[in-house]
C-alpha positions in Angstrom: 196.1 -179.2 76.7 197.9 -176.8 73.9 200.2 -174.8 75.6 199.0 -171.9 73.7 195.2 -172.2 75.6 194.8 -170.1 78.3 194.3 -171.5 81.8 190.4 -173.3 82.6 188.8 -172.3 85.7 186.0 -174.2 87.5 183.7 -173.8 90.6 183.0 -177.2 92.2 180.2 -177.6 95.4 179.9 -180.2 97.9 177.2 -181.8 98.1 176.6 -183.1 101.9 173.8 -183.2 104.1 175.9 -182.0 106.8 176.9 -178.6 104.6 173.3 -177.8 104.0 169.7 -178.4 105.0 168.0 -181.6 103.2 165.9 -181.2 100.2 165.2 -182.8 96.8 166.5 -180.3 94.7 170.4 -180.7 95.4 171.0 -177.3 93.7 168.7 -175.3 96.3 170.0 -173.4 98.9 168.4 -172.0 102.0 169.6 -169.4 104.5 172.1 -170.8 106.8 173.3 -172.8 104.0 177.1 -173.8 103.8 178.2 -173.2 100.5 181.3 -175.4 100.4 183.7 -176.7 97.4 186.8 -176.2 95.8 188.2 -173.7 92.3 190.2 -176.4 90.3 192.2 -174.3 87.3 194.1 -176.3 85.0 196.8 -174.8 82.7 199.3 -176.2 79.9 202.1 -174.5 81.7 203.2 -173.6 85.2 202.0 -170.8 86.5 203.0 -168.5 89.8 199.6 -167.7 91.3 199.9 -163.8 92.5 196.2 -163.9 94.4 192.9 -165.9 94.7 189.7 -164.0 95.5 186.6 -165.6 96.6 183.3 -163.8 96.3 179.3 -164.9 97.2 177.3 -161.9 95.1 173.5 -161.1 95.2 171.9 -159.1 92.9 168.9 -157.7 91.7 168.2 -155.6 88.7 165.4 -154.0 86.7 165.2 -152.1 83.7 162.0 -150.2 82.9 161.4 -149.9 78.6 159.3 -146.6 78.1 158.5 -147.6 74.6 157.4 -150.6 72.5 159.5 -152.8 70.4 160.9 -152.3 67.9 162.3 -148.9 69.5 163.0 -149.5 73.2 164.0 -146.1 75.5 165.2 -147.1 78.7 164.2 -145.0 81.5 166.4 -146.1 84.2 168.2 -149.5 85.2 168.7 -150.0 89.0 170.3 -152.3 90.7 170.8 -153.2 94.4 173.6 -155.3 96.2 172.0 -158.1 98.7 175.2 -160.4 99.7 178.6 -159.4 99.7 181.0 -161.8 101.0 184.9 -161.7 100.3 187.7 -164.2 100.4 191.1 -164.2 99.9 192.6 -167.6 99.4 196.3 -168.3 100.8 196.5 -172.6 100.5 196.7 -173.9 97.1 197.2 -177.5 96.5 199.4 -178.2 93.1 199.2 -181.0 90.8 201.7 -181.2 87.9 203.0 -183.6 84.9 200.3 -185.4 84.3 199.8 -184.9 80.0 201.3 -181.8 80.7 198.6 -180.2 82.8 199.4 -178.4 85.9 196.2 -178.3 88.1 195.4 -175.7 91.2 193.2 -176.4 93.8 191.8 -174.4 96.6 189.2 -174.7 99.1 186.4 -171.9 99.9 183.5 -171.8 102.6 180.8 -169.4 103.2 177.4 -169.3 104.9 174.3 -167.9 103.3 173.2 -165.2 105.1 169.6 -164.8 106.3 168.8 -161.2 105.7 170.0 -158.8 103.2 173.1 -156.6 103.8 172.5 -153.0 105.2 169.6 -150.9 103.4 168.2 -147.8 102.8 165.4 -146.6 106.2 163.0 -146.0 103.3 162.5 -149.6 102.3 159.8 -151.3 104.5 160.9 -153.8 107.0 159.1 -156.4 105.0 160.9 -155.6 101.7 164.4 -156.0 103.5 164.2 -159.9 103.8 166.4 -162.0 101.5 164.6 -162.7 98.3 164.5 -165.5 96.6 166.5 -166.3 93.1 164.1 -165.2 90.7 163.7 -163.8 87.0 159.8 -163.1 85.3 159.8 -163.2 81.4 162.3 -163.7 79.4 165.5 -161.5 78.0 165.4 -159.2 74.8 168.8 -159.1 73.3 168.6 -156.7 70.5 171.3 -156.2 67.5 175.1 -156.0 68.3 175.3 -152.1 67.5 172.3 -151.5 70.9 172.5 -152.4 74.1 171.3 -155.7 75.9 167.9 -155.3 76.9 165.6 -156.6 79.5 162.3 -155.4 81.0 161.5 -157.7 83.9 163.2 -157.8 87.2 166.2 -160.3 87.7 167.1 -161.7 91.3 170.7 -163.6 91.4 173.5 -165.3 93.4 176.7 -165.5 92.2 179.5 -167.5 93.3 182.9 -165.7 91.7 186.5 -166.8 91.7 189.1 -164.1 90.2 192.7 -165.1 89.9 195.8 -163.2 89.2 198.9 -165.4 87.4 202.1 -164.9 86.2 203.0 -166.8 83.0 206.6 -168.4 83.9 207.4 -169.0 80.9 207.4 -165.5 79.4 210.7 -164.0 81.0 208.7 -160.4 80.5 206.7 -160.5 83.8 202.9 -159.3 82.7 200.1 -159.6 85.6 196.8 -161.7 83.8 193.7 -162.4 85.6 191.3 -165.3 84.7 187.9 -166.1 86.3 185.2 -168.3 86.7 181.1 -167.4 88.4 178.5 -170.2 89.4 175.0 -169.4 89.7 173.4 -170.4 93.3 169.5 -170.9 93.6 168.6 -169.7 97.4 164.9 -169.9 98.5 164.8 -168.6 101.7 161.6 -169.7 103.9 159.1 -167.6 104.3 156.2 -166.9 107.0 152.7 -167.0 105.3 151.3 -163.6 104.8 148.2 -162.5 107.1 144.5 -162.5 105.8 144.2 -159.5 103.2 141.5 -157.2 104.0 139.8 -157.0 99.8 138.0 -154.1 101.0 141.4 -151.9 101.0 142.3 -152.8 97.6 138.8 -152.3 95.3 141.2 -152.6 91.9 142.6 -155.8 93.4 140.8 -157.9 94.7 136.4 -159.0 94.0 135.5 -161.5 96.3 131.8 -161.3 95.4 129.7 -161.0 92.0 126.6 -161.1 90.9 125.0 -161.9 87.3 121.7 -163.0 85.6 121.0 -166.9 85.7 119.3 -168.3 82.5 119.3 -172.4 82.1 120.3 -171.9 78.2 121.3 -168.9 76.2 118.8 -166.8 74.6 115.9 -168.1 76.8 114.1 -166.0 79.9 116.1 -165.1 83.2 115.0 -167.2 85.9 116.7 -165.2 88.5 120.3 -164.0 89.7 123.5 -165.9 91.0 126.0 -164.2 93.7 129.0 -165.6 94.4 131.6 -164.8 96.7 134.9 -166.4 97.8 137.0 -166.7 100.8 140.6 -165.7 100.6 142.0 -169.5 100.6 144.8 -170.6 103.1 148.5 -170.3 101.6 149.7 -173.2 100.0 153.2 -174.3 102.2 155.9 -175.8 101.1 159.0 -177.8 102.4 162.2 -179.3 102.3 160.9 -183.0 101.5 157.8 -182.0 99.6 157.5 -180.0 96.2 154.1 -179.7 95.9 151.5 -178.3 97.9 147.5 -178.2 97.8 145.3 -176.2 99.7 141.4 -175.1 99.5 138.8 -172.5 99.9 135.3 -172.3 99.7 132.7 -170.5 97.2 129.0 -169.8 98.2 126.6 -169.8 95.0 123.1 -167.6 96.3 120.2 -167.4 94.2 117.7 -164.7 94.2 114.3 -164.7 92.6 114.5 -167.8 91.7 111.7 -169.7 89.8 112.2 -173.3 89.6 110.8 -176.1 92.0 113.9 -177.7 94.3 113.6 -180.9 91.6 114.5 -179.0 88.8 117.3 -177.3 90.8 119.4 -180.4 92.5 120.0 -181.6 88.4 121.2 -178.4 88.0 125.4 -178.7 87.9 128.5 -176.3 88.1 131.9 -176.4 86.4 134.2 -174.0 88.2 137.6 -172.8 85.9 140.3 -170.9 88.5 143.8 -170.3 88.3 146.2 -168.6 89.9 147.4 -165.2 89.2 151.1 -164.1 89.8 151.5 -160.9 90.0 155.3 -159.2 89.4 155.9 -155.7 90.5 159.4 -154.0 89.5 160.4 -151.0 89.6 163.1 -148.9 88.8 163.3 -146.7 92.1 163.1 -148.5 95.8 160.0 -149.6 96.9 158.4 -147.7 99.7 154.9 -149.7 100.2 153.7 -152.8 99.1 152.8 -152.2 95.5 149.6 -153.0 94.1 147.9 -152.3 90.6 146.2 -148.7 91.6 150.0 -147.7 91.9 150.9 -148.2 87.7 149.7 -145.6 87.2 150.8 -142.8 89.9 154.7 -144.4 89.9 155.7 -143.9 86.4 158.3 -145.7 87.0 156.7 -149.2 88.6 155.5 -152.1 86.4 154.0 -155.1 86.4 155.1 -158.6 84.6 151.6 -160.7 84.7 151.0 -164.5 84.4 148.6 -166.7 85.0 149.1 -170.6 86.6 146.1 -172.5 85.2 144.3 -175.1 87.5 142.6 -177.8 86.4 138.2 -177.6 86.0 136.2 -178.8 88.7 132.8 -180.0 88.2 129.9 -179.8 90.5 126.4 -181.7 90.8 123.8 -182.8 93.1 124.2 -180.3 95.1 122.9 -179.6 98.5 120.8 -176.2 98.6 120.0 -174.7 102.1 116.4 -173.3 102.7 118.0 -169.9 101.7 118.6 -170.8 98.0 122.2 -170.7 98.4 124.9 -174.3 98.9 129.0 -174.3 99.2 131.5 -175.5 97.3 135.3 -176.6 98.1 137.9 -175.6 95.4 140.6 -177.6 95.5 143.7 -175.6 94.6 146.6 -178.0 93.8 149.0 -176.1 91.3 151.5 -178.8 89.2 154.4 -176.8 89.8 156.1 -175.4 92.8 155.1 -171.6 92.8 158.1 -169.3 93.9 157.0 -167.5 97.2 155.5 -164.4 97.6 158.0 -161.6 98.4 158.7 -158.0 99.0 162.4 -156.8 98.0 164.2 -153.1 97.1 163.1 -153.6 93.4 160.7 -156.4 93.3 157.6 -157.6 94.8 155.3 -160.6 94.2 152.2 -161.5 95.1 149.6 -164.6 93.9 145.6 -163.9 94.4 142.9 -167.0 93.2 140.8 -166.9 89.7 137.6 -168.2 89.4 135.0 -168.6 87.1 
């Protein structure tokens, strides 16, 4: 190293089955979590270490963009603190000589916490839990001359080391301060959420629909199709698996129909669905559960959308009951693991079923 380069800094985890809870993603973290490892900073010269701090930061921020690009007006940024744990660092482990390099070590430990730190009485009990790392879209970084610009919501965890050195070879004592952060992934578990009542939530949710049934465009209606939905079982997830499948099952009714039973068993379905995630950030606490009939009473709430596509399930020789109608089990296997569904200060997110 050039003597004239100033001192490198970096964050080093363990990686042990006996620190942290088993899973296939070695860079996942869970509540409980040990988060164990060592700071290693390296400099050209010696050095006479003044203080080590330790910190494990979470963070979640929103900023909500009034207008368009390209002329963005921010209406407010919030943020809100959920970990802060502190460390001061006393036992430091020297190397020196080697190529000129004088290395520092030090050892840090601290344990993921299962709920957030202390909030606000206004924020519902189930917006309090730990939420998960998490970011929807993607950053807008505008010119050098305007500010750095973002309008989803951002959920991190950040490991940071700060250290205060004298230079001993400047006989002018000057305090400098170099640091290093490390970005940690937590996923906390999560209990699957109770059966939603759709009836509550008319702009949300339509578990039933009904349209005009014609064999091939442009010839005579031969009668009307219905069909409704149940709300499908939550897909679960765990340590040892990264995928998940579940199902749910959609009734096809026919009404004035006009064809003989023959006709009606060659008759065959393709089903599209996918699944819709649906981000809601806001840029004042949540008080409720948000949902879309809030956009536009909360000036200040909005809503990233996306949708997961499945893949196309085709349908024939079905069995019709006596009453014109017959059942049909969508499989709902996403190919990606889907971040849960959470409630935080800022940020909520729910997923709902597509079909068509």
């Amino acid at each position: 190293m050039s003597a004239k380069l100033p001192p490198v800094v970096r964050i080093k985890l363990f990686n042990c089955e006996e620190c942290s809870p088993i899973t296939e993603n070695a860079n996942l973290y869970r509540p409980f979590s040990s988060l164990e490892g060592e700071v290693w900073m390296q400099s050209p010269k010696e050095l006479n270490i003044n203080s080590i701090h330790m910190s494990l930061q979470g963070l979640e921020s929103t900023r909500v963009v009034d207008r368009p690009a390209p002329v963005y007006d921010i209406v407010e940024h919030q943020s809100s603190e959920r970990i802060d744990q502190n460390l001061e660092i006393e036992s430091i482990q020297i190397t020196d000589g080697l190529q000129n390099t004088w290395t520092y070590i030090f050892n840090f430990y601290f344990i993921i916490p299962p709920v957030s730190k202390e909030l606000s009485h206004s924020v519902p009990a189930v917006c309090q839990s730990l939420p998960p790392s998490f970011q929807a879209g993607e950053y807008r970084i505008n010119k050098r001359d305007q500010p750095k610009l973002y309008s989803q919501a951002i959920i991190q965890y950040l490991l940071q080391a700060s250290i205060e050195y004298y230079d001993t070879a400047i006989e002018t004592e000057v305090l400098r301060r170099v640091t290093a952060s490390k970005d940690i992934n937590i996923l906390p578990y999560s209990e699957p959420p109770p059966p939603t009542n759709t009836s509550d939530y008319p702009d949300e949710f339509i578990a039933s629909a009904t349209s005009s049934l014609r064999l091939y465009r442009l010839t005579p209606r031969v009668g009307t199709l219905t069909a409704s939905i149940e709300e499908p079982k939550p897909l679960v997830y765990s340590n040892s698996i990264s995928t998940s499948a579940t199902e749910t099952t959609l009734r096809i009714s026919l009404e004035g129909f006009t064809l003989n039973l023959e006709r009606l068993q060659r008759l065959s379905i393709r089903v599209k669905s996918g699944i819709r995630a649906k981000t809601f950030y806001s840029a004042k606490p949540i008080t409720c559960m948000p949902n879309q009939s809030d956009l536009a009473l909360k000036s200040l709430l909005r809503l990233h959308d996306d949708v997961i596509k499945l893949e196309e399930q085709p349908y024939g020789k079905l069995e019709w009951e006596p009453s014109w109608s017959t059942l049909l089990r969508i499989q709902i296997a996403p190919a990606q693991a889907l971040p849960p569904s959470f409630c935080s200060v800022l940020v909520a997110r729910s997923h709902s079923l597509l079909t068509r």
